[in-house]
N, C-alpha and C positions, 0 to 999 in steps of 0.2 A: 488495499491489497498489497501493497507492498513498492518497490521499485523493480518497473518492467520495461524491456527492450529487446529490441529486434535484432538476431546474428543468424547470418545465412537465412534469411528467409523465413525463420521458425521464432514464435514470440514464445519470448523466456521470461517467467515470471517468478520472482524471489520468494513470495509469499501463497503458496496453493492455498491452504488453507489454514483455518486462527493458528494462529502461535506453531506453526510447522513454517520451517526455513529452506529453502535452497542456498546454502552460502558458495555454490558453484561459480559457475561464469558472471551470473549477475554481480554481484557484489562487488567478483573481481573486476568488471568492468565501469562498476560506479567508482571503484576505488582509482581505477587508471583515470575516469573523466576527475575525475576532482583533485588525483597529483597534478596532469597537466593543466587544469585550470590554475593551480595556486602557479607550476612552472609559468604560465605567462600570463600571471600576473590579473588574473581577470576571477572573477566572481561569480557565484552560482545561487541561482534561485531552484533549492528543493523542492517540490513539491509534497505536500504530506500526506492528503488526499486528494481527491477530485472527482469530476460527476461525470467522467465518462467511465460507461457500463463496460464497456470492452478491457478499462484495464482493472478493473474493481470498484477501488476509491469508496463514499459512501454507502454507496448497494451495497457492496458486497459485505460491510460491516452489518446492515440492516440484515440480511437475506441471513448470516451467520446467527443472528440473534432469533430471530422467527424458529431457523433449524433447533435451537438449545431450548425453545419452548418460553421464549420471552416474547411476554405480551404489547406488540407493538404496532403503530400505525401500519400502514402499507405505503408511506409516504419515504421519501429518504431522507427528508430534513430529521425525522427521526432519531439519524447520526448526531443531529445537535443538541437532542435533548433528554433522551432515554439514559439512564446512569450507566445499564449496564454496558453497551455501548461504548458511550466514554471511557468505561471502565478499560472496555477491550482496547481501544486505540489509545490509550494511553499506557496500557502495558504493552503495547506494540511499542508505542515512542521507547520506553525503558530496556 
């Protein structure tokens, strides 16, 4: 789904839906963690997906593909093998 985080209390999510952006607060706040990361000198492990449902991650790619009418398991490993899939998360990555 995207990069999602928490400001005041309200979870702010950069990616609602396929290929729709929020380049709001998020972004600007990924972009402040990763200035000051490089400022002191420390390093960051991105995440690109992940399997908890609450911030998307693979469901939400599976769940996206079922919507457009693509024939796919009910599983989420899914995300690893279906092209079209691939397809979408990797024009996310682009």
């Amino acid at each position: 789904m995207g990069f999602s985080m928490t400001y005041k209390g309200t979870m702010l999510k950069q990616f609602w839906e396929l290929f729709v952006f929020n380049e709001g607060i998020c972004l600007q706040g990924l972009d402040y963690v990763i200035v000051e990361a490089r400022r002191n000198r420390r390093r960051l492990i991105l995440s690109l997906v992940n399997n908890l449902v609450a911030f998307g991650g693979k469901t939400q790619y599976v769940k996206w593909a079922k919507e457009a009418g693509v024939n796919v398991s009910s599983s989420d490993d899914s995300f690893f093998s279906n092209p079209v899939i691939k397809d979408d998360f990797q024009a996310y990555l682009y």
